[in-house]
Backbone as CSV, one residue per row, in Angstrom:
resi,resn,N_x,N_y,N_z,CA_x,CA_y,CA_z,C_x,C_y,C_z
1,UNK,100.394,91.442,123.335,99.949,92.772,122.925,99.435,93.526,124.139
2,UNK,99.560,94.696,124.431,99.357,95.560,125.751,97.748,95.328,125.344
3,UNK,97.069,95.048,126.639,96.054,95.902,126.729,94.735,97.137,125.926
4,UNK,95.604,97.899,126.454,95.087,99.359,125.991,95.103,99.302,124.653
5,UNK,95.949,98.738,123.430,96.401,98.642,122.208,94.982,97.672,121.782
6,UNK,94.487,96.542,122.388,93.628,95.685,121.956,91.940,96.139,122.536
7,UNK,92.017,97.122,123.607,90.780,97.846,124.103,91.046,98.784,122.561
8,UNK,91.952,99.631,122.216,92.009,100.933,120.963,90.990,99.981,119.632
9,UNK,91.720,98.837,119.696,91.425,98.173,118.181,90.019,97.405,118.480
10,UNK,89.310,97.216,120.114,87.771,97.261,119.676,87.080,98.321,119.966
11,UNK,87.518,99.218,120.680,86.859,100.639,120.152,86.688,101.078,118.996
12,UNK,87.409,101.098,118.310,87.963,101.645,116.519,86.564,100.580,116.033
13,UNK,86.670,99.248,116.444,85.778,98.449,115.505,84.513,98.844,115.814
14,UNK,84.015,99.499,117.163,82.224,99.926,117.578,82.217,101.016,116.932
15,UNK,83.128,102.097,116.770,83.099,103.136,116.257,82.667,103.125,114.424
16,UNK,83.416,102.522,114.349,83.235,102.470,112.413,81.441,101.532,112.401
17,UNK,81.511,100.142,113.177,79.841,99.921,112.943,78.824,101.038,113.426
18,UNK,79.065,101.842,114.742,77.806,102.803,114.928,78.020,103.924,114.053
19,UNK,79.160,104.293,113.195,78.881,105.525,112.225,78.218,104.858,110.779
20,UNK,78.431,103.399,110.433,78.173,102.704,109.436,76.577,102.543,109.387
21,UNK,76.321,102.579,110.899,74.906,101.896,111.351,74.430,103.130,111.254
22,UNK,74.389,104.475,111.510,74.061,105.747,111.405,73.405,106.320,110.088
23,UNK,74.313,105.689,109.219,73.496,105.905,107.782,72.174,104.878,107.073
24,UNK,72.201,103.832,108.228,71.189,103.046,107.395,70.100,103.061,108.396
25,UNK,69.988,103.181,109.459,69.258,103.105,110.600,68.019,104.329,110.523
26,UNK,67.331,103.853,111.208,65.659,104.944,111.126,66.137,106.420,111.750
27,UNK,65.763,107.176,111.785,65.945,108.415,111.554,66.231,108.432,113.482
28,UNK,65.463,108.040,114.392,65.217,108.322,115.348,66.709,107.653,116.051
29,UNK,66.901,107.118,115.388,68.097,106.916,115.961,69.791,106.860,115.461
30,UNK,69.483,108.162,114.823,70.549,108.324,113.784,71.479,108.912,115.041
31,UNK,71.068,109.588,115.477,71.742,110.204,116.557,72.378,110.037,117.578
32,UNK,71.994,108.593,117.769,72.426,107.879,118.874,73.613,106.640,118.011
33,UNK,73.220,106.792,117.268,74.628,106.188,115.808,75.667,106.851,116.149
34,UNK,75.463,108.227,115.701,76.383,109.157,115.949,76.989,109.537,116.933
35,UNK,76.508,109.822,118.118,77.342,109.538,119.707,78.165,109.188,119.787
36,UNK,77.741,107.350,119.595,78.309,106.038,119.868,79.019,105.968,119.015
37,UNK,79.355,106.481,117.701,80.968,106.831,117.372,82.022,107.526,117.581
38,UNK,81.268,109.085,117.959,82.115,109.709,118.258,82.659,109.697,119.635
39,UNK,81.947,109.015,120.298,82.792,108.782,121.881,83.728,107.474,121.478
40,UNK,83.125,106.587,120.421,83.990,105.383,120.642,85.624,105.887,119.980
41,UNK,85.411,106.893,118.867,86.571,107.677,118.437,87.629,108.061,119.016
42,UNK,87.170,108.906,120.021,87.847,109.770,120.949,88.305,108.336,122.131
43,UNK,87.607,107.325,122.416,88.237,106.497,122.824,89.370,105.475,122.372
44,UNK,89.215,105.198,121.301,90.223,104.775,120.191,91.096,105.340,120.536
45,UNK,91.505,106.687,120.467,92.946,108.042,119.927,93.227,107.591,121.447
46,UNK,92.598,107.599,122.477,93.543,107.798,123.833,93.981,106.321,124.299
47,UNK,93.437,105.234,123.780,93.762,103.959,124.381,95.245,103.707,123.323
48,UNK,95.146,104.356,122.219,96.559,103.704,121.561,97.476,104.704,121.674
49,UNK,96.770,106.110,122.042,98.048,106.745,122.260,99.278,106.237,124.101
50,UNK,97.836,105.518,124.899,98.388,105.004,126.214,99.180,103.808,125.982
51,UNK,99.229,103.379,124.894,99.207,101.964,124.414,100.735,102.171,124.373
52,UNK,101.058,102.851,123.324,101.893,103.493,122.794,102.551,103.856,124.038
53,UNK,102.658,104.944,124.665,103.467,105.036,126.094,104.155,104.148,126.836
54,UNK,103.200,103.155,127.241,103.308,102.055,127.875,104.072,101.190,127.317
55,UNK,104.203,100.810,126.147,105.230,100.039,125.142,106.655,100.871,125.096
56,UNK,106.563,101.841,125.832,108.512,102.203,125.838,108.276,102.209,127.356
57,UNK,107.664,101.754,128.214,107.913,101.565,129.692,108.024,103.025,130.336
58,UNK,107.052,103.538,129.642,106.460,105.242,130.461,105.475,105.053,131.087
59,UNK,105.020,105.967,131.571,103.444,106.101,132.447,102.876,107.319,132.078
60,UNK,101.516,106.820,131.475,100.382,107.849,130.485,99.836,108.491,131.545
61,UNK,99.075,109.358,131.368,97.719,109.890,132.270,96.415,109.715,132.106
62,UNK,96.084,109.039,133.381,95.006,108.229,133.225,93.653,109.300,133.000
63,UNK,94.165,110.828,132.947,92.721,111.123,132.808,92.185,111.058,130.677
64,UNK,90.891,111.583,130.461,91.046,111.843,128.953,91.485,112.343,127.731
65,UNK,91.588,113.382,128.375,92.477,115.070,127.638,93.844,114.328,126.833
66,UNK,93.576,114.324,125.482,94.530,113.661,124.559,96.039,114.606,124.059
67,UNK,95.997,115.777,125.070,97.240,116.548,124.590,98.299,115.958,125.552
68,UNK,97.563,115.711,126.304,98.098,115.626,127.758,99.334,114.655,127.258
69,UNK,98.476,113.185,126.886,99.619,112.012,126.261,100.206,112.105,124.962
70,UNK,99.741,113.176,124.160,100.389,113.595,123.114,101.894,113.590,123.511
71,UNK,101.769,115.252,124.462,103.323,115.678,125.543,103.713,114.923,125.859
72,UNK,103.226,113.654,126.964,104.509,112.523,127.113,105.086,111.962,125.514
73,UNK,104.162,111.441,124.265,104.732,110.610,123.327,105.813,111.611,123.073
74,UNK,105.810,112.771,122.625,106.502,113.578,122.111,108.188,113.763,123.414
75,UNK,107.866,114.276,124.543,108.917,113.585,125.719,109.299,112.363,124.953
76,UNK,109.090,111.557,124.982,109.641,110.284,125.417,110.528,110.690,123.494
77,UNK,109.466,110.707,122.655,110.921,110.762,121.100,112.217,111.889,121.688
78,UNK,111.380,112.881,122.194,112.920,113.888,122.417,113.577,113.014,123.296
79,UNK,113.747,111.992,123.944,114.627,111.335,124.790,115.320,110.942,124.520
80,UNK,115.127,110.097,122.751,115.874,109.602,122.018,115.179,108.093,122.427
81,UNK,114.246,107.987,122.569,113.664,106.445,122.233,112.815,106.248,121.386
82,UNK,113.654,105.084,120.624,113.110,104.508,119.333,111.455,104.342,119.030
83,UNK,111.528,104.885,118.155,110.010,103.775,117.335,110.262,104.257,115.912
84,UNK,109.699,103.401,115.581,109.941,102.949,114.318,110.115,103.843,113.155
85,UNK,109.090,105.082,113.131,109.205,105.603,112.207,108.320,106.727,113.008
86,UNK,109.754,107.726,113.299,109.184,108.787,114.230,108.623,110.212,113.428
87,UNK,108.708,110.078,111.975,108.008,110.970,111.356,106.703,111.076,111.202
88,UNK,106.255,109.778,110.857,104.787,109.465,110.300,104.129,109.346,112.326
89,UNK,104.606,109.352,113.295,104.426,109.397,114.445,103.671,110.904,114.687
90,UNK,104.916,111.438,114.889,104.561,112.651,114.993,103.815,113.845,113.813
91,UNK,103.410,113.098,112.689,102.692,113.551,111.675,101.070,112.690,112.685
92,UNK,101.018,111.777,112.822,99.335,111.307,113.435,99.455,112.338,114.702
93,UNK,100.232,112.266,115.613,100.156,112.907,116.804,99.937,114.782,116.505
94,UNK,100.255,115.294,115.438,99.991,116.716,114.968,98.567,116.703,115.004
95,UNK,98.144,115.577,114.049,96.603,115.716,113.244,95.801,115.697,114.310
96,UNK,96.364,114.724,115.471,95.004,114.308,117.216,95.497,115.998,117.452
97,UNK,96.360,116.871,117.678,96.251,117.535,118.055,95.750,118.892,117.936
98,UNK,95.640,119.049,115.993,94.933,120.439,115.828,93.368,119.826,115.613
99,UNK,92.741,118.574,116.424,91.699,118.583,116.603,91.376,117.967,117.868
100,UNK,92.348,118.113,119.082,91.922,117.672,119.962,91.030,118.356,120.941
101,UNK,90.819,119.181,120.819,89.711,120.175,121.323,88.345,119.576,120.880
102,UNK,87.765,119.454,119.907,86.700,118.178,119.573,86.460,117.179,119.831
103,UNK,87.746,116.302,120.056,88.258,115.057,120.001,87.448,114.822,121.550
104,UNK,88.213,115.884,122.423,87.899,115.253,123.989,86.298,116.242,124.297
105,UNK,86.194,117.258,124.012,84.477,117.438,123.797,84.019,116.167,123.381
106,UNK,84.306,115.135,122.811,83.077,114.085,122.346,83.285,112.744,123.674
107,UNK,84.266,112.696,123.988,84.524,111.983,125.361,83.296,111.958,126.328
108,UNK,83.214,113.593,126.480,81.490,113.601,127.670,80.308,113.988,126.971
109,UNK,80.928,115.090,125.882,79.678,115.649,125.210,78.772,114.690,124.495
110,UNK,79.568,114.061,123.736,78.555,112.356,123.411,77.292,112.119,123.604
111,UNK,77.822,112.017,125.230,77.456,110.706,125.997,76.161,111.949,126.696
112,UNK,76.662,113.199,127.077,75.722,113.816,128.280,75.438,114.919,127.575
113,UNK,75.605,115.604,126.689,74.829,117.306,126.555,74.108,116.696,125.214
114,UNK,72.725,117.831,125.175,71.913,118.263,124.377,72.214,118.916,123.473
115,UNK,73.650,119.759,123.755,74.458,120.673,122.430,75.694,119.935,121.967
116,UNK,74.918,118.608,121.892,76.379,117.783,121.295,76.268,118.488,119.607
117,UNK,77.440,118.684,119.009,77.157,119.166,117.625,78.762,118.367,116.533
118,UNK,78.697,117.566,115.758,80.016,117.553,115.029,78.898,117.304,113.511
119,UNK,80.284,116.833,112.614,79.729,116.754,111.075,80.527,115.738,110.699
120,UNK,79.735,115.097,109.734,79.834,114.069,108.852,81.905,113.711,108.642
121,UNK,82.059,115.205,108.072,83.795,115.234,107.941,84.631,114.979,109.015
122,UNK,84.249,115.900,110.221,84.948,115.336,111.722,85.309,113.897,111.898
123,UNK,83.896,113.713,111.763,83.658,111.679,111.992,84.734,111.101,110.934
124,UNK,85.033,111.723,110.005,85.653,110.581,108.657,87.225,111.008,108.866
125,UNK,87.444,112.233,109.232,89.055,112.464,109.461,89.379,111.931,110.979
126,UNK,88.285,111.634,112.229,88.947,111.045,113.334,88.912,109.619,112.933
127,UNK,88.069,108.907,111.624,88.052,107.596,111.828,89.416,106.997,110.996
128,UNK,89.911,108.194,109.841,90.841,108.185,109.051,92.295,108.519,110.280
129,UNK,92.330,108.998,111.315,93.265,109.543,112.222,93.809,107.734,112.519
130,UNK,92.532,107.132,113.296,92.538,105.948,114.069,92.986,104.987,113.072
131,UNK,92.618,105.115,111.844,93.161,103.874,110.782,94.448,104.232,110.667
132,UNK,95.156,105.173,110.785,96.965,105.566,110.976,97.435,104.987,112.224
133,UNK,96.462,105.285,113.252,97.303,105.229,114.612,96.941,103.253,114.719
134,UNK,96.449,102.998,114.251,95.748,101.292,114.211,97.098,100.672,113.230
135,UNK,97.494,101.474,112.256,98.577,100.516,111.612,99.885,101.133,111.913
136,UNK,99.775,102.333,112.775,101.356,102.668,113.277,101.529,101.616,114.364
137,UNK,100.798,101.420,115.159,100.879,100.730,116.552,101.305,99.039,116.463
138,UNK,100.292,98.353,115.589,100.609,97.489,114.922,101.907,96.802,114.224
139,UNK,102.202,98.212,113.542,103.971,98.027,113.047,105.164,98.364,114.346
140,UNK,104.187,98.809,114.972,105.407,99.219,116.435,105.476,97.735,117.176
141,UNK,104.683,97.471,117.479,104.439,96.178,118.168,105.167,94.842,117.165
142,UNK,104.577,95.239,115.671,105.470,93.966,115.290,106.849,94.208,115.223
143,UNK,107.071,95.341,115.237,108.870,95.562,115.327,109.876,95.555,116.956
144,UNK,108.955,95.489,117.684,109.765,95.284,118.976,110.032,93.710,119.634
């Protein structure tokens, strides 16, 4: 299994315990629940979308900005290389993208500003994004 695909799937797993841990945890540190998901989120979406690249023998960009490797996945289907089921592909890769503007705000904003701001729903449709891209990748990998 690549790498990046098995870094995505324990990111995805810190992410779902610090948003899980967010609701039961003392107030003072609800916030720091919340961070530590939403950076682990936004880390999730870019390690399997690199994951993903790298499994048709492309080269991702190593910086964060998730449109960026969107454009190669999307390159590489117009090339005419296979995966498995290039609809439901490019249906997850739509959804990272009419929220990737958030997505990579939580990358630094997280971690470093005082005007970090998302909501409850953000958190549940990027964690619902990653549970698609966690069993597309999965079925890609078991099919090659």
């Amino acid at each position: 299994m690549s790498m990046l695909i098995n870094n995505a799937k324990v990111s995805f797993e810190h992410a779902k315990t610090a948003f899980n841990t967010s609701k039961l945890c003392e107030p003072d540190m609800t916030e720091a629940n919340i961070r530590k998901a939403c950076f682990e989120l936004q880390q999730t979406m870019e390690f399997f979308l690199k994951g993903l690249i790298e499994l048709k023998g492309e080269a991702f960009i190593e910086k964060h900005p998730l449109q960026l490797n969107i454009n190669i996945l999307l390159n590489i289907i117009e090339k005419g290389v296979m995966f498995i089921n290039i609809q439901e592909l490019k249906s997850i890769l739509d959804e990272i993208s009419q929220n990737a503007y958030k997505f990579n705000m939580w990358e630094a904003s997280a971690r470093y500003k005082n005007t970090f701001l998302t909501t409850e729903n953000e958190i549940i449709k990027a964690l619902d994004i990653c549970g698609k891209l966690a069993d597309y990748c999965d079925n890609e990998i078991n099919c090659n």
